[in-house]
LUMLUM-160511 format. One record per residue (C-alpha): residue number from 1; residue in one letter; x, y, z. Coordinates in steps of 0.1 Angstrom, whole numbers, plus 5000, padded with zeros to 4 digits. Example, Ala and Ser with C-alpha at 12.3 -4.5 7.8 and 13.67 -1.06 7.14 Angstrom:
<sites>
1 | A | 5123 | 4955 | 5078
2 | S | 5137 | 4989 | 5071
</sites>
This chain:
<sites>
1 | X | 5000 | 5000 | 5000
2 | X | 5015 | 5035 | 4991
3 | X | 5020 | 5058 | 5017
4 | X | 5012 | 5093 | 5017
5 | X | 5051 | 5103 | 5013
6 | X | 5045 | 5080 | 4984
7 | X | 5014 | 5098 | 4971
8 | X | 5033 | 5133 | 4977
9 | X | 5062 | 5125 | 4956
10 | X | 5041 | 5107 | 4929
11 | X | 5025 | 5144 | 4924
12 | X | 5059 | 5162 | 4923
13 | X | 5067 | 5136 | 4896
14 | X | 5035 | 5148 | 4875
15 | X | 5045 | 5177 | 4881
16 | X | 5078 | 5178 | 4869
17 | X | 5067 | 5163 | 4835
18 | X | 5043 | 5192 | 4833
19 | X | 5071 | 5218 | 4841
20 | X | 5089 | 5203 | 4811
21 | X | 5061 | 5201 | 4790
22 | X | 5058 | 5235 | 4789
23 | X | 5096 | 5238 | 4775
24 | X | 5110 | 5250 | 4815
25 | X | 5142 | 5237 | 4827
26 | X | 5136 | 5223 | 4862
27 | X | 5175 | 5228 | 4872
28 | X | 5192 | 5253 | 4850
29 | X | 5227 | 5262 | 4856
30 | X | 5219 | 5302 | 4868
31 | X | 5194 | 5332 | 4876
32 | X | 5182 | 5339 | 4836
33 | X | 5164 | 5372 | 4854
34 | X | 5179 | 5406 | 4843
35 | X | 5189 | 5426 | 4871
36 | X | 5206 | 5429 | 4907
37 | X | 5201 | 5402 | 4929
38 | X | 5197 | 5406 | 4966
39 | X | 5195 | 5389 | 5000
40 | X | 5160 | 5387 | 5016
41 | X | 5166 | 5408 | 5044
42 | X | 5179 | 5433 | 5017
43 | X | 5147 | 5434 | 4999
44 | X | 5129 | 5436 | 5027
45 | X | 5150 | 5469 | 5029
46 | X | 5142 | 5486 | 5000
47 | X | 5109 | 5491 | 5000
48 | X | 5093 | 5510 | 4966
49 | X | 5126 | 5496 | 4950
50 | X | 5127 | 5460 | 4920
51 | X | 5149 | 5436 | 4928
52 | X | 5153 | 5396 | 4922
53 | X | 5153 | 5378 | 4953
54 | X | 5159 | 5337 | 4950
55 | X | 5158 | 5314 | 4978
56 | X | 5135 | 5284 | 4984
57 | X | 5099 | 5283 | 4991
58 | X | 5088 | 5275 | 5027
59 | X | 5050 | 5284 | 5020
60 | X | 5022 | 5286 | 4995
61 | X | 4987 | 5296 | 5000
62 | X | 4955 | 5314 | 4979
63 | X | 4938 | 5303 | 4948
64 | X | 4927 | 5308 | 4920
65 | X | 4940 | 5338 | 4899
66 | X | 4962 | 5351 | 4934
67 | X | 4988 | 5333 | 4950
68 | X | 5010 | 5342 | 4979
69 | X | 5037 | 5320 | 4990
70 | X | 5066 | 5328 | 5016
71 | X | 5108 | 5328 | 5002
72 | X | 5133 | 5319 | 5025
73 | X | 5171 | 5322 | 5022
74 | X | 5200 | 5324 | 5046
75 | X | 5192 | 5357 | 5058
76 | X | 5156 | 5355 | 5063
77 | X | 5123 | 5351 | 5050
78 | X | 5095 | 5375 | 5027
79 | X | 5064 | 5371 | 5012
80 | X | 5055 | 5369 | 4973
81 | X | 5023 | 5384 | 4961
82 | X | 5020 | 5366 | 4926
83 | X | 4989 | 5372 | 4905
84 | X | 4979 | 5360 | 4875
85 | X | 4967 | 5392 | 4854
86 | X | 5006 | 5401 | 4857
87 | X | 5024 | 5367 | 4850
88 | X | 5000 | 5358 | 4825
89 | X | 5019 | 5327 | 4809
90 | X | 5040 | 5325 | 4834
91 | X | 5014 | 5315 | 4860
92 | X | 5007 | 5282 | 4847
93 | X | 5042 | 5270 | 4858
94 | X | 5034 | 5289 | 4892
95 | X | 5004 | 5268 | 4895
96 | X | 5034 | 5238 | 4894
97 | X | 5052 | 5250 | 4920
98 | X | 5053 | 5234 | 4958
99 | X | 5069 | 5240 | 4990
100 | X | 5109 | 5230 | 4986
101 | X | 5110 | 5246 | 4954
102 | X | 5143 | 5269 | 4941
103 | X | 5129 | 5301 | 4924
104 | X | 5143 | 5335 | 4920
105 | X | 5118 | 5365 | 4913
106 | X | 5115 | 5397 | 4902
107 | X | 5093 | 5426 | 4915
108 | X | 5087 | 5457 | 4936
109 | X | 5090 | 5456 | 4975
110 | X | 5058 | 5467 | 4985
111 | X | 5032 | 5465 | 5019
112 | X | 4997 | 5444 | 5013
113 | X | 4966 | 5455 | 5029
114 | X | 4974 | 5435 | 5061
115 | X | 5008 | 5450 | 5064
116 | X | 5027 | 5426 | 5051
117 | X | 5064 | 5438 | 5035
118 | X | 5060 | 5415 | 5001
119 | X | 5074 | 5413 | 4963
120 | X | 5049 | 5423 | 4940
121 | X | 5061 | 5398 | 4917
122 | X | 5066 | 5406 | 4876
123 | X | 5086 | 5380 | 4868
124 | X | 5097 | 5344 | 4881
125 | X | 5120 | 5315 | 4872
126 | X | 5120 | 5280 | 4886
127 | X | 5157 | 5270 | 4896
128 | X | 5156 | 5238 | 4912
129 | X | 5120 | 5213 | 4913
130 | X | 5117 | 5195 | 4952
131 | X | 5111 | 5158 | 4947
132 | X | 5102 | 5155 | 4981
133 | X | 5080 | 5175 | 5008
134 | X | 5097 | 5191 | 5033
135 | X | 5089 | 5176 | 5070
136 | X | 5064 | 5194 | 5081
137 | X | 5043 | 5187 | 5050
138 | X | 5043 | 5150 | 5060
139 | X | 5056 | 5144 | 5097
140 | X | 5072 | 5172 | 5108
141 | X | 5111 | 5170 | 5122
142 | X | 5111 | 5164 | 5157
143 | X | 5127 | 5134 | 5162
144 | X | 5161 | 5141 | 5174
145 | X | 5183 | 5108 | 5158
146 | X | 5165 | 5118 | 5127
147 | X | 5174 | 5159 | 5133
148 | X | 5213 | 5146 | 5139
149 | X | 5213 | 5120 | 5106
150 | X | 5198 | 5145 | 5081
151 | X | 5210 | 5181 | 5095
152 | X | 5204 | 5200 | 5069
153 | X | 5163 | 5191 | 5074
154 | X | 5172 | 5203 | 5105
155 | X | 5191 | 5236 | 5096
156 | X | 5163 | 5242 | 5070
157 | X | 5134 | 5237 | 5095
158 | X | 5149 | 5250 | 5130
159 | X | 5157 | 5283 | 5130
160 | X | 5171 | 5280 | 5164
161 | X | 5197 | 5253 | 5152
162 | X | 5210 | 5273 | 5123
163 | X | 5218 | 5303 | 5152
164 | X | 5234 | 5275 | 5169
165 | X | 5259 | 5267 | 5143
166 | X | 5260 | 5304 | 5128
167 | X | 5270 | 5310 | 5163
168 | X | 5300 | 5283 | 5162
169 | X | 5313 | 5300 | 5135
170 | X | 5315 | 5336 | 5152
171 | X | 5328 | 5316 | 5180
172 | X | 5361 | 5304 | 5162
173 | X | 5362 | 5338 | 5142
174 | X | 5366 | 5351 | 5178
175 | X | 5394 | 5331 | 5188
176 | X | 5411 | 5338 | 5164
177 | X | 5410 | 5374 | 5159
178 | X | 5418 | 5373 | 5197
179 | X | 5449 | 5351 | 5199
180 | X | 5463 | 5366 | 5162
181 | X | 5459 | 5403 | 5186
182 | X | 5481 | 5385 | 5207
183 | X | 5509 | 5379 | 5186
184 | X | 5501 | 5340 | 5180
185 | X | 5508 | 5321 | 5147
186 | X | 5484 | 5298 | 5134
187 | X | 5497 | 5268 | 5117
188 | X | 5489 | 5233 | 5106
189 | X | 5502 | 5201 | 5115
190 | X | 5494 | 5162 | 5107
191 | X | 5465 | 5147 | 5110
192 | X | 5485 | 5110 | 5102
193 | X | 5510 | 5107 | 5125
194 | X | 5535 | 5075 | 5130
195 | X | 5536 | 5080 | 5167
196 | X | 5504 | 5093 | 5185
197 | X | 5510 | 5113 | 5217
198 | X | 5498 | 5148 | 5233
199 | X | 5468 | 5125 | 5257
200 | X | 5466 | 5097 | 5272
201 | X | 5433 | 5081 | 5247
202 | X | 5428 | 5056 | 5221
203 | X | 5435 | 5060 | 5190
204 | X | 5423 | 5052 | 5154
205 | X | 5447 | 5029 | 5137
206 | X | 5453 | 5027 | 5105
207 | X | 5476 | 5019 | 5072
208 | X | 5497 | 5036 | 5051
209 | X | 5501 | 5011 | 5014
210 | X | 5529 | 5042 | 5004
211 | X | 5552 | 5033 | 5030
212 | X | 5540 | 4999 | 5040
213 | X | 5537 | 5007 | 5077
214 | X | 5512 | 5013 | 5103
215 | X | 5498 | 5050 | 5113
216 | X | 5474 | 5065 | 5135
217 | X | 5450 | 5092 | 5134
218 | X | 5463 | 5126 | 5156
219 | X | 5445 | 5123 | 5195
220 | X | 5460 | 5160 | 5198
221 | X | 5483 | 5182 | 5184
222 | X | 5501 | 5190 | 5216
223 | X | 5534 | 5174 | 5205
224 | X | 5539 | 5190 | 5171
225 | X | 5532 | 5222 | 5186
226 | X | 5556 | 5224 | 5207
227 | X | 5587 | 5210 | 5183
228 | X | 5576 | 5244 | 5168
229 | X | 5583 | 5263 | 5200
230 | X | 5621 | 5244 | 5201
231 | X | 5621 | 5258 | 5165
232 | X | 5615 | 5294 | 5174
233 | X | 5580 | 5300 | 5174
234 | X | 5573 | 5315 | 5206
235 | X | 5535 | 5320 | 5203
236 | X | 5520 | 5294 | 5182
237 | X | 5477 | 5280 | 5181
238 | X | 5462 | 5251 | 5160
239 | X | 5423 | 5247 | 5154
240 | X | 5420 | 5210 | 5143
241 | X | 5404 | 5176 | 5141
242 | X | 5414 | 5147 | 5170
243 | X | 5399 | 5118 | 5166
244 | X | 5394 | 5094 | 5200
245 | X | 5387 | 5055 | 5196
246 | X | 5367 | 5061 | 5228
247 | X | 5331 | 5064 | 5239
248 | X | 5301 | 5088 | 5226
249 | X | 5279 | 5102 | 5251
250 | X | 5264 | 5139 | 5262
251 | X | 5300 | 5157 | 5257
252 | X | 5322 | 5128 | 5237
253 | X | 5326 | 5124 | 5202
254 | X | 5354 | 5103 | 5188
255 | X | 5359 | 5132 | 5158
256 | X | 5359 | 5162 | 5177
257 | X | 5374 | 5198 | 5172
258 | X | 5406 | 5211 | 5194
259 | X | 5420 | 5246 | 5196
260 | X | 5456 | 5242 | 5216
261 | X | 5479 | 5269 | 5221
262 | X | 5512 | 5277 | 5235
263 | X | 5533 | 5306 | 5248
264 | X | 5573 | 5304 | 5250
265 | X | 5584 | 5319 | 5287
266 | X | 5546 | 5310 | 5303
267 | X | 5538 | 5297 | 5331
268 | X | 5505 | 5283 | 5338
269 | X | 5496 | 5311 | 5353
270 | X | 5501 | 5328 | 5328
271 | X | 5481 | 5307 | 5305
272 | X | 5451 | 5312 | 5328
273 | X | 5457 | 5348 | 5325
274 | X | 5453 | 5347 | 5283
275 | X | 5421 | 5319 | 5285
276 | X | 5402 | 5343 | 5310
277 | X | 5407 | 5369 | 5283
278 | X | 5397 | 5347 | 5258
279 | X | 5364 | 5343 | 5278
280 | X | 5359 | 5376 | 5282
281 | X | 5362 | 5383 | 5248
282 | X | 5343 | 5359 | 5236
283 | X | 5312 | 5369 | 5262
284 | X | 5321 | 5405 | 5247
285 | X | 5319 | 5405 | 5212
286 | X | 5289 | 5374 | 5210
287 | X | 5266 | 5392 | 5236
288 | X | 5279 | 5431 | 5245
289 | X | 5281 | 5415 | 5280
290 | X | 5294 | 5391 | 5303
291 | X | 5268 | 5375 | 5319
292 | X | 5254 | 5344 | 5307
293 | X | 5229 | 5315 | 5308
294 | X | 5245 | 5279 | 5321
295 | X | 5219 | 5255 | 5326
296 | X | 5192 | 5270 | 5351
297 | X | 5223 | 5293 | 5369
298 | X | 5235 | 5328 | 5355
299 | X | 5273 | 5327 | 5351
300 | X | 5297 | 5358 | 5354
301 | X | 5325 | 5353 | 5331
302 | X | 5337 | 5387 | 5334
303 | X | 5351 | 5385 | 5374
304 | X | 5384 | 5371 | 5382
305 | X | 5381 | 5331 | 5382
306 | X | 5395 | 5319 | 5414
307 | X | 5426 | 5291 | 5413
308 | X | 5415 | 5265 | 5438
309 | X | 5440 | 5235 | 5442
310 | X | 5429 | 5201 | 5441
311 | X | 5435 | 5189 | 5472
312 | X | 5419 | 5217 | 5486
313 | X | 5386 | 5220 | 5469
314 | X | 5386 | 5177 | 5474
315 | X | 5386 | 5187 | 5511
316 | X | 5359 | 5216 | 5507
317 | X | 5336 | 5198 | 5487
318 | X | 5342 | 5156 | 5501
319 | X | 5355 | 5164 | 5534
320 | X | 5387 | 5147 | 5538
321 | X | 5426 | 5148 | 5531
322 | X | 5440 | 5130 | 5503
323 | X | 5475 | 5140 | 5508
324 | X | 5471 | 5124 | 5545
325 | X | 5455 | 5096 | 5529
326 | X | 5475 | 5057 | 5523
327 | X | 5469 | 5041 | 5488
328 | X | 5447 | 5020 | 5507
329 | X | 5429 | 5045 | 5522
330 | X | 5418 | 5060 | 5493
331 | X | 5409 | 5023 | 5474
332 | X | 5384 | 5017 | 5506
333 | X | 5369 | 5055 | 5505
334 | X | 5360 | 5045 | 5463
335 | X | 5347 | 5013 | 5476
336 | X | 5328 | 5032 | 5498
337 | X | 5317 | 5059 | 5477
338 | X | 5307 | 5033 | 5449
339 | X | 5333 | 5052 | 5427
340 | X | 5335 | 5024 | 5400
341 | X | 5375 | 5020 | 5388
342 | X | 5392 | 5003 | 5360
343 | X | 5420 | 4989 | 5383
344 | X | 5459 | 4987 | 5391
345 | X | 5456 | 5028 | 5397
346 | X | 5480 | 5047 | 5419
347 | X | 5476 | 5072 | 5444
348 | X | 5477 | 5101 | 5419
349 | X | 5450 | 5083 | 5397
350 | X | 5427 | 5074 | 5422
351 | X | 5427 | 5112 | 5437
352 | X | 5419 | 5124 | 5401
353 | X | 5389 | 5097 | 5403
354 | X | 5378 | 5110 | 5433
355 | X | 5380 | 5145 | 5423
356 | X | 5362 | 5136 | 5389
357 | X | 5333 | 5117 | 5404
358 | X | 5328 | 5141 | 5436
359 | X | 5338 | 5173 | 5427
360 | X | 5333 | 5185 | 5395
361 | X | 5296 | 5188 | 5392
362 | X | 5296 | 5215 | 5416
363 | X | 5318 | 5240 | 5401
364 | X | 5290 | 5261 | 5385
365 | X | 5309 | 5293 | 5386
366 | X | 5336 | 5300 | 5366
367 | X | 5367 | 5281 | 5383
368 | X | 5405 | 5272 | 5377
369 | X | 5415 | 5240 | 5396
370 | X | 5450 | 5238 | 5398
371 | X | 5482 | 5217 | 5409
372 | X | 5470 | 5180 | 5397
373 | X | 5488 | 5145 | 5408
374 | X | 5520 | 5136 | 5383
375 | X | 5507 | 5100 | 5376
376 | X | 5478 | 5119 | 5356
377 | X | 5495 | 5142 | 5341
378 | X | 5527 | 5129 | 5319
379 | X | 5535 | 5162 | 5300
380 | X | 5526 | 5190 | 5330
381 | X | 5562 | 5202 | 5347
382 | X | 5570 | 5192 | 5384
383 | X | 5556 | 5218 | 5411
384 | X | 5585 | 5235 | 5428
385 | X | 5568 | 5226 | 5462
386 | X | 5550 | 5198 | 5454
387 | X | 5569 | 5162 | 5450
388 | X | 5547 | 5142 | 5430
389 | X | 5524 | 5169 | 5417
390 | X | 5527 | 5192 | 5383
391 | X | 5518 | 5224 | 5374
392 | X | 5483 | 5217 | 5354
393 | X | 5452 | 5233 | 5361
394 | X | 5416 | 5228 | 5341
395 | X | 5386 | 5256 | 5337
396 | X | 5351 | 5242 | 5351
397 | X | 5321 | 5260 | 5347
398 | X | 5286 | 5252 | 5350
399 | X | 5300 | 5220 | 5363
400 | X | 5320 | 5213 | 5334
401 | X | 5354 | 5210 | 5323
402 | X | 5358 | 5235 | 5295
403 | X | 5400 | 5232 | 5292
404 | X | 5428 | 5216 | 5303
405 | X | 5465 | 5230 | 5306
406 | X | 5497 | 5235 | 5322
407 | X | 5533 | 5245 | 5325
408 | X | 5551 | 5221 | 5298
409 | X | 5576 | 5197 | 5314
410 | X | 5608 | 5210 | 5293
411 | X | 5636 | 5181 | 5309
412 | X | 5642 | 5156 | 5281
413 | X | 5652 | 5129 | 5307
414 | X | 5619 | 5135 | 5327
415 | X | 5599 | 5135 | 5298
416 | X | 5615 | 5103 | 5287
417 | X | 5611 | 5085 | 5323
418 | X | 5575 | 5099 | 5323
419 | X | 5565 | 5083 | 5289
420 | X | 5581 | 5048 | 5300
421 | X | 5562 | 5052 | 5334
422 | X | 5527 | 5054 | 5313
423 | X | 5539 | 5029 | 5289
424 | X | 5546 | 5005 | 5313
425 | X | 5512 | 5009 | 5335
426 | X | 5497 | 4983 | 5344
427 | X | 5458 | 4991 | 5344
428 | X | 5433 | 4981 | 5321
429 | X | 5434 | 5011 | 5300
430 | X | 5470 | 5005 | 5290
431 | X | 5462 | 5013 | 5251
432 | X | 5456 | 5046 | 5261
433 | X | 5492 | 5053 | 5280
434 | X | 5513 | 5075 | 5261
435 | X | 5538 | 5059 | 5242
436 | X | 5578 | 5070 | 5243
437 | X | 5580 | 5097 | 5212
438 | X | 5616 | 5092 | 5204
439 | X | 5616 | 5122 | 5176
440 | X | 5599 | 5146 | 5202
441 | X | 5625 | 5138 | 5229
442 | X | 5652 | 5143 | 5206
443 | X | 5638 | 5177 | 5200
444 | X | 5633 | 5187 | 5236
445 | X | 5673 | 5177 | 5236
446 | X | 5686 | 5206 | 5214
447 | X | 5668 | 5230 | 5237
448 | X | 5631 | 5235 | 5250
449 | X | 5625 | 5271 | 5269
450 | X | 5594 | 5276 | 5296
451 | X | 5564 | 5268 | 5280
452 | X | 5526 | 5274 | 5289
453 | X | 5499 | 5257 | 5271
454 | X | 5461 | 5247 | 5270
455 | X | 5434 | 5227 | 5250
456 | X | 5402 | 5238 | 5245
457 | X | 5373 | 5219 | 5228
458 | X | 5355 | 5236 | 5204
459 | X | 5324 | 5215 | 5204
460 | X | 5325 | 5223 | 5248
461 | X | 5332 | 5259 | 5237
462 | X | 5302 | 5260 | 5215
463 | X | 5284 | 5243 | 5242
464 | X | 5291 | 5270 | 5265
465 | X | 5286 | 5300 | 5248
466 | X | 5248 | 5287 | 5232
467 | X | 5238 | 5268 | 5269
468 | X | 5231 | 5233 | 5244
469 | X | 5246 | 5205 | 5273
470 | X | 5249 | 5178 | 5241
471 | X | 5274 | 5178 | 5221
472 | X | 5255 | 5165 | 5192
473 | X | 5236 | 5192 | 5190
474 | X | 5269 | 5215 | 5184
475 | X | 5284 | 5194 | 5154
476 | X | 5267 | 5192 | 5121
477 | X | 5275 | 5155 | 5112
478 | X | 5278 | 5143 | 5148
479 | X | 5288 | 5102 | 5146
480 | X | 5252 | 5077 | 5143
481 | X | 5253 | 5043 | 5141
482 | X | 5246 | 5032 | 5104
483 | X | 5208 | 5023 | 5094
484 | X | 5202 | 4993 | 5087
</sites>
């Protein structure tokens, strides 16, 4: 039995022999119409003024000799008066048209009797025939899997989801124009690498026939980056693709977007100091202030963030002392707790559980957590005052992480003792330790000054800034399992 989606493309078929029946290209290859073409939020500018407007239509209604239908285009939408006694032959293809259709007009901006800013069309073209009824003609867009496997239903339907993504796009113009102020290259770096490193994840393998050897996509770009800094740049940013053979769920996505940057001479302070400006900035330019929406809570950006370390805010928020606290100690407080772990971890790891799983969902304001254990941490330098702690720190707000960085460990022989370290861990996870990066050692060996760096997620940023707490709803093509 035929469905109505059936039936509804059936039509558009008759149609479409009808359209060429009457000697009308259904898809020509441009705008045939003589004169200036312009947006639909410039028409709706010009008012007593012709222009040609094209976009898609989203409406049709009327009948017999007077139509009026409603054009959409990227920068908005307007109404088309189109009336027979004036198209004359013309109409009959009218009469052919539905909602989904490609036109372009031409025709005075003028106001209808209800007040309604319109083209009083004179002339029309068909650019592009719709086989198929938009959603809302059939069953409407509103499931989400759906929304997430054919976005651009969901761009063309949602207006709200098109400012989302429009606003993605300022979001990364902003960063840019903010860290280029600063004095900060942008480069590019690969995406294949032979030996994956920067975070300790999973990543994709692959092959390479060329060379006949294995390769695997980049998990970060941390590592490149800083060969650059050893090669004299001192202020150098990537926005780029890392791909994570790990899990997808409300803020993962195993292709995700990074923006990482580094500062020669930095400190993690110092790095703190640049990403609260970055904030700011952002705050700034997207909304003229500084206060925003994060969940249900209304989040200052624009105050200093206070630095909080670990151990401290484990002790404010859980109530006890991890750095009086025995290996054992800390396994029977998770027991307790019902922390679930993956086993074999140390007594930096398991602090880093706890402060993961008991912790973080209360940082709503905007908050740096600083000095993080060493066994988490392979790449963050030593703390002068610590043993056994590094100078990282991470930015939570609204009870999320939103970046992680720290002071760069710069000692080749560390660096080398911390890569065998992970390598040779013995928990379940061990595909995601950091392997030894021979090249990158040999680098920090001819020389390696300070360095301050951080990674921010783009997809988290986007999150942020448009209060949307999935991340699927901030990537256009975010990863679905295949339909059958």
């Amino acid at each position: 039995m035929a469905t109505r989606l059936d039936q509804l493309k059936e039509d558009r078929v008759a149609k479409l022999e009808k359209i060429r029946a009457l000697n009308v290209n259904p898809y020509p290859s441009k705008i045939a119409l003589e004169g200036d073409r312009v947006s639909v939020n410039e028409a709706r500018d010009g008012m007593g003024k012709t222009f040609i407007v094209a976009g898609r239509l989203m409406s049709m209604r009327g009948h017999g000799g007077l139509l009026f239908a409603d054009l959409g285009d990227s920068t908005g939408r307007i109404q088309l008066w189109m009336q027979k006694n004036k198209l004359v032959e013309m109409f009959a293809l009218v009469q052919l048209f539905d909602v989904g259709d490609h036109i372009a007009v031409k025709g005075t901006i003028v106001t209808t009797k209800t007040g309604e800013i319109s083209v009083d069309v004179d002339e029309i073209q068909l650019l592009g025939k719709s086989m198929r009824p938009l959603p809302s003609d059939w069953y409407g867009l509103s499931d989400t899997e759906e929304r997430y496997r054919k976005r651009y239903l969901d761009l063309l339907m949602n207006e709200e989801v098109r400012k989302r993504f429009n606003m993605r796009t300022k979001l990364i113009s902003g960063v840019r124009a903010y860290l280029d102020n600063l004095g900060f290259y942008e480069v590019e770096t690969p995406t294949l690498q032979v030996q994956y490193g920067g975070a300790n994840a999973k990543p994709f393998k692959t092959h390479l026939n060329a060379l006949d050897i294995p390769m695997f996509l980049r998990i970060a770009d941390e590592l490149y980056l800083k060969r650059l800094v050893v090669g004299g740049y001192d202020k150098v940013y990537e926005i780029c693709k890392d791909f994570r053979n790990e899990g997808v769920d409300l803020t993962h996505n195993p292709e995700f977007t990074m923006i990482e940057y580094y500062e020669a001479y930095a400190d993690y302070h110092r790095v703190m100091d640049v990403t609260e400006g970055l904030f700011k900035h952002l705050a700034h330019s997207l909304f003229g202030k500084h206060e925003m929406n994060v969940h249900d809570n209304t989040i200052n950006v624009g105050e200093k963030w206070p630095r909080i370390t670990m151990t401290d805010i484990i002790t404010k928020k859980v109530g006890i002392d991890v750095n009086e606290m025995s290996l054992e100690d800390l396994l029977n407080f998770c027991k307790k707790e019902k922390i679930e772990l993956i086993g074999g971890e140390t007594k930096g790891q398991l602090i880093f559980t706890i402060f993961e799983h008991r912790v973080t969902d209360s940082l709503i304001e905007p908050t740096w957590i600083i000095d993080y254990p060493e066994d988490v941490s392979p790449l963050s330098k030593p703390h002068p005052t610590k043993p056994g702690w590094v100078e990282r720190f991470e930015g939570y707000i609204g009870g999320k992480e939103i970046c992680d960085g720290w002071s760069e460990l710069t000692d080749p022989k560390i660096q080398r003792e911390r890569f065998e370290n992970d390598t040779k861990a013995v928990r379940k996870d061990h595909d995601e330790a950091q392997k030894v990066d021979e090249d990158f050692i040999e680098a920090m060996e001819y020389g390696m000054p300070p360095i301050g760096g951080i990674g921010i997620g783009i997809d988290r940023l986007t999150m942020f800034f448009t209060n949307t707490w999935s991340i699927k709803e901030v990537i256009l093509y975010p990863l679905m399992r295949p339909v059958e």
